[in-house]
C-alpha positions in Angstrom: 95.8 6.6 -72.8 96.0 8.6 -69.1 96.4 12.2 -70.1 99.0 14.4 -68.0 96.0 15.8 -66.1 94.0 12.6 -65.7 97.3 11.0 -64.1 98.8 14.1 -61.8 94.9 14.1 -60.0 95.1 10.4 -59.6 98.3 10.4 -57.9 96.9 13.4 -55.4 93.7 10.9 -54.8 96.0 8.2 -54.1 98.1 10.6 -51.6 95.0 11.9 -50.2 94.4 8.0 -49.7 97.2 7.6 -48.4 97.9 10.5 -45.6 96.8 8.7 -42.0 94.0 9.9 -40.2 95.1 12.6 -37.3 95.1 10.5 -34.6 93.8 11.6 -31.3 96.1 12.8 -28.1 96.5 10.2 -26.2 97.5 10.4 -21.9 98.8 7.7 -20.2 97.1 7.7 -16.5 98.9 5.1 -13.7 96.2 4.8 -11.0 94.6 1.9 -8.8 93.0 -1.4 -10.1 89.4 -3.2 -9.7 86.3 -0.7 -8.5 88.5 2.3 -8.0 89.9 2.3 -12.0 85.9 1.2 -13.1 84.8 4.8 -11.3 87.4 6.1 -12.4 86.2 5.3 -16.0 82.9 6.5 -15.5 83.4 9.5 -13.5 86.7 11.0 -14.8 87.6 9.8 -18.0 84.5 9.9 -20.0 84.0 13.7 -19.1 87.8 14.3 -20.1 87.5 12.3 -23.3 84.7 14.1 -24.3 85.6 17.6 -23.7 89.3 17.1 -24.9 88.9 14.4 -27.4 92.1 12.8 -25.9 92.4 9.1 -25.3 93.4 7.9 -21.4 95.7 5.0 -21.6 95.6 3.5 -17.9 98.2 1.4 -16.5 97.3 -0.1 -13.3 99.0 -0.6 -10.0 99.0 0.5 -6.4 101.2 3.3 -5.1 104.7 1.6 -4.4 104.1 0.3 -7.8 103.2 3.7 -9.8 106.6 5.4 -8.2 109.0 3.0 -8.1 108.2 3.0 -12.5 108.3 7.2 -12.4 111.9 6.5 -10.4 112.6 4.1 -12.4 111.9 6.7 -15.8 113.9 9.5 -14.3 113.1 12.0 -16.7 111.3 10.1 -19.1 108.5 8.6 -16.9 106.3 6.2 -18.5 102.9 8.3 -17.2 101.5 11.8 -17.8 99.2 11.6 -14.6 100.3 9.1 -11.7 97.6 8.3 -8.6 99.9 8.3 -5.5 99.5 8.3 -2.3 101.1 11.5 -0.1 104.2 9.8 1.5 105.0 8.4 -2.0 104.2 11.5 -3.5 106.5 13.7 -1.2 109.2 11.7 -1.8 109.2 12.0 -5.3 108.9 15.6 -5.0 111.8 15.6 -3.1 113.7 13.4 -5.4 113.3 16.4 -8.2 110.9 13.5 -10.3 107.6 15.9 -9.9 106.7 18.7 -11.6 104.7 21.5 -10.0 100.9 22.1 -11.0 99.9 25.3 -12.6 96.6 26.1 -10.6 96.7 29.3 -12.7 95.1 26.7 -15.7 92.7 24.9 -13.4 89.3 26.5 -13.4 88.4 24.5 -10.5 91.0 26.0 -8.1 88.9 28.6 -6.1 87.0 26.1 -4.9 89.5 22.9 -3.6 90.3 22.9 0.1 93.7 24.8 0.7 95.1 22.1 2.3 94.3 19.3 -0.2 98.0 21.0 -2.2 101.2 19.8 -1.8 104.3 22.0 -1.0 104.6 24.0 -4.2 101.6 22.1 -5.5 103.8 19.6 -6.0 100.8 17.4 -5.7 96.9 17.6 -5.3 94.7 15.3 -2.7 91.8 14.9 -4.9 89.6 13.0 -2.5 90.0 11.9 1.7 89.9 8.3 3.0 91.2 6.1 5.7 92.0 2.9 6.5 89.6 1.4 8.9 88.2 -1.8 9.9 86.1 -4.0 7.0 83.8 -7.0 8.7 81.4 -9.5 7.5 78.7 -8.3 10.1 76.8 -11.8 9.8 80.0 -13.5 11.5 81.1 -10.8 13.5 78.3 -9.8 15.5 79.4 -7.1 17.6 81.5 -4.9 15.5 85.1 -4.3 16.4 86.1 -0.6 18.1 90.1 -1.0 18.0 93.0 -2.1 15.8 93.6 -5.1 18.9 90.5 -6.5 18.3 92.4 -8.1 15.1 95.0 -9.7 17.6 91.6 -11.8 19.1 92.4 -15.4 18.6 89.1 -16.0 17.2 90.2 -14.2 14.1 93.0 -16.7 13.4 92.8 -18.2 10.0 89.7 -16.2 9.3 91.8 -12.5 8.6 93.7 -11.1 6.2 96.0 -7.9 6.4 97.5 -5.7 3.8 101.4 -6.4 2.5 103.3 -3.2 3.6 104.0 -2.7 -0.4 99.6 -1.4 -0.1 98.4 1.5 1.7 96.1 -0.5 4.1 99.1 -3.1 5.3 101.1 0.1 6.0 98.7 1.7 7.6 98.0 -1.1 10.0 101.7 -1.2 10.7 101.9 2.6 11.5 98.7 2.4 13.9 99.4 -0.5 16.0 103.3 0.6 16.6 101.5 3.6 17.8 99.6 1.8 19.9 102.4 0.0 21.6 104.4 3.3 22.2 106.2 3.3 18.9 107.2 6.7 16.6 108.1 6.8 13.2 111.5 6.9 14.4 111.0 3.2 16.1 108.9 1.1 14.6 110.3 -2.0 16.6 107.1 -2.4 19.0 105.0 -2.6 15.6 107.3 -5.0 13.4 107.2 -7.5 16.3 103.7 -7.2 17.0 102.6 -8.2 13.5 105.8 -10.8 13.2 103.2 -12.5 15.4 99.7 -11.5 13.8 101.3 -12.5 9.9 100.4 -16.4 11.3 97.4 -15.7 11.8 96.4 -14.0 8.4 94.7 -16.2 5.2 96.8 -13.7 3.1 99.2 -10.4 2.8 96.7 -8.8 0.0 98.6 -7.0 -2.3 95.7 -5.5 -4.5 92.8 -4.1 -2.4 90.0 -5.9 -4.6 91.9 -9.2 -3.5 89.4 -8.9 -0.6 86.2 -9.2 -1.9 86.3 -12.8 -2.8 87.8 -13.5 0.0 84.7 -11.8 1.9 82.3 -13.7 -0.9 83.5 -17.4 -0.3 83.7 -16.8 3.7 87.7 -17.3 4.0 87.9 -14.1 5.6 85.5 -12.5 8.1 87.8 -9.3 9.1 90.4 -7.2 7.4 91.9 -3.5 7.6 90.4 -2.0 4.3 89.2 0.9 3.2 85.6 2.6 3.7 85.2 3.0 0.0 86.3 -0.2 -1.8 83.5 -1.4 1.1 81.0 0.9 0.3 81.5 -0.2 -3.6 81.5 -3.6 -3.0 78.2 -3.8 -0.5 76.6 -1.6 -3.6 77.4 -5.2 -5.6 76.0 -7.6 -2.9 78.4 -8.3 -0.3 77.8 -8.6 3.0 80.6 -5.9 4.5 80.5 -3.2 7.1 83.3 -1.2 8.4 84.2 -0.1 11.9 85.9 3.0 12.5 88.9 2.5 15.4 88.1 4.5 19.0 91.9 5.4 18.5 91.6 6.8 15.1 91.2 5.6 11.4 94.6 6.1 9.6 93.2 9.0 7.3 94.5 8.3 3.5 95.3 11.3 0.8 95.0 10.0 -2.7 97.3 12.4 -4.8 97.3 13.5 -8.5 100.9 14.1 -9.8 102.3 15.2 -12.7 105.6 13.2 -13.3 108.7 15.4 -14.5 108.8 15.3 -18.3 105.3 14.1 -18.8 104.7 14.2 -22.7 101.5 16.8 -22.2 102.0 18.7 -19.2 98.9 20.7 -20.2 96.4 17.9 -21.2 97.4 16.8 -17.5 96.5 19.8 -16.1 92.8 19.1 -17.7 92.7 16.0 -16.6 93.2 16.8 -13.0 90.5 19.9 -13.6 87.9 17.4 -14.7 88.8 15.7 -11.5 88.7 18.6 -9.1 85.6 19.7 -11.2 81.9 19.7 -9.1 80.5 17.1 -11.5 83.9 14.7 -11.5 84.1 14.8 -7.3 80.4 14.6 -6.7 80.2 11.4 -9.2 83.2 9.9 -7.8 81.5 11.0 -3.7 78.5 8.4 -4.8 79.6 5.7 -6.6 83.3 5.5 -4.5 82.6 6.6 -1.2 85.3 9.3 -1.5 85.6 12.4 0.9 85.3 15.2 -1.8 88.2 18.1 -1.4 85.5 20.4 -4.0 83.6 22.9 -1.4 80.7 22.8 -3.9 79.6 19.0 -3.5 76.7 18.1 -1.3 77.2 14.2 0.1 73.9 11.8 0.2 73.0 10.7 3.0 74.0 7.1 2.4 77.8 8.2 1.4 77.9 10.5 4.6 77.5 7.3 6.5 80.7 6.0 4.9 83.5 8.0 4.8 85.2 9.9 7.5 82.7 13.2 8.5 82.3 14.5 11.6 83.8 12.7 14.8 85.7 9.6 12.2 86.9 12.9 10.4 87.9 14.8 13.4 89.9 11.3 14.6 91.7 10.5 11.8 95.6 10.1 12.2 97.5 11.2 9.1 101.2 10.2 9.5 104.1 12.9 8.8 104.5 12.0 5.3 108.0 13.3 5.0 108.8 10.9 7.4 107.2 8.5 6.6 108.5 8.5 3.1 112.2 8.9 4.3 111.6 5.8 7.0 109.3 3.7 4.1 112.1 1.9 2.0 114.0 0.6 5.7 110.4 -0.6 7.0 110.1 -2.9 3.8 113.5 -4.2 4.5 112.3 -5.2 7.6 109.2 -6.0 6.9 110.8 -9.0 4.3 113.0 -9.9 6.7 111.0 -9.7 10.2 107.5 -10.4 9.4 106.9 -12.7 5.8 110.1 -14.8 6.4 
């Protein structure tokens, strides 16, 4: 027979048994697919796994994607840390749909660019980057100095261009209706110049790593892309280059957002530390070709070459993003009905 004792310590055994393990915090991260999420990985998630003992949960998209699904949640987004880009992210912020950082938590602070905040801090630009001319420099042997050398009819069938839902296929739209006496108030001259171009294209892309085997099997010999998916991929093998335009590179800020009603506001907030941190930026610097916003990183040589220092830097265009996000849902309108139809 189980004596009275015997039996009240097996039940607490079995309840002991029985009581799950604690499991760890977990934070869901929306940011961008192929190399950029693998370096992610590597440079930002590991170190915040490690310190926090949190688990990242990435859902992956591009930035039309990532907001439309924090619109979509209201005030019950589906992310506690979305990668946007600026225009996106200002218009969120002006929908009421962000919440404001609390720099006051971030140790890194002191030493990000002043500029790289949003209005309120509404947003961080964690890294710089443009959208610039990508090239297979065995087929193209004098490397292009404008956005018109992508009208050249030598290019037809042999090019690809960015859908207007990426950064890149807007960005190509914004600069040549600049170049053809457009503002972001008309964007008529650009809309029919590209109504044109579309014909010419293998593809609209709608994931930047789309490109690369495009570039590997020789389909496509020139594309608007971006200097570090380039730099990444070249690391791997291919045979790329990139061309910075005489009239400017479209400059790119990459923006860290904290959705209203994130479940863990404050395990965000480490997150985007680790990011802004000297280790996280100068990791990301080398192995993504990123523009580092972190005073404290020195670049190598090799990435210096790449991303937008110096005279690219000082020529970079960076659209009003206000109006650009107020004009961006009536340009994809268009866009379906002018150019893709």
């Amino acid at each position: 027979m189980i004596g009275p004792r015997i039996a009240a310590a097996m039940v607490a055994g079995m309840a002991l048994l029985a009581t799950p393990a604690v499991q760890a915090q977990q934070l869901v991260v929306a940011t961008y697919g192929g190399s950029f999420a693998d370096d992610t990985k590597s440079c930002h998630i590991q170190a915040f796994e490690k310190a926090t003992g949190a688990k990242v949960v990435l859902q992956l998209g591009n930035s039309v994607q990532i907001a439309a699904a924090i619109r979509a949640g209201g005030g019950t987004p589906p992310y506690d840390i979305g990668y946007l880009d600026d225009s996106l992210a200002t218009q969120l912020n002006g929908e009421g749909l962000i919440a404001p950082i609390d720099t006051g938590k971030l140790a890194n602070y002191p030493d990000i660019a002043k500029q790289a905040w949003g209005p309120g801090n509404s947003y961080v630009n964690f890294m710089t980057a443009a959208t610039v001319i990508a090239y297979n420099p065995d087929v193209v042997k004098t490397p292009p100095t404008s956005w018109n050398d992508l009208f050249d009819p030598k290019y037809a069938g042999r090019m690809a261009l960015g859908d207007i839902t990426g950064t890149s296929g807007l960005h190509f739209l914004l600069a040549v209706n600049r170049m053809r006496g457009g503002t972001l108030d008309n964007m008529d001259p650009g809309l029919a110049a590209l109504k044109g171009l579309v014909k010419n294209t293998v593809t609209l892309y709608t994931q930047a790593d789309q490109l690369i085997s495009l570039f590997q099997r020789g389909e496509v010999v020139i594309a608007p892309w971006y200097p570090d998916r380039a730099g990444s991929a070249a690391d791997k093998g291919l045979k790329i280059a990139v061309a910075y335009p005489q009239e400017g590179a479209v400059g790119i800020k990459p923006t860290l957002v904290i959705p209203k009603g994130a479940k863990d506001a404050d395990l965000a907030l480490k997150y985007i530390d680790t990011v802004l941190s000297v280790d996280g930026q100068s990791c990301f610097a080398e192995k993504k070709y990123a523009g580092p916003v972190n005073a404290k990183v020195k670049l190598s040589d090799k990435v210096a070459k790449l991303v937008p220092v110096g005279e690219t830097y000082e020529r970079l265009w960076y659209p009003d993003p206000a109006a650009v996000a107020a004009h961006l849902p009536e340009w994809q309108r268009r866009w379906q009905r002018e150019v893709t139809r």
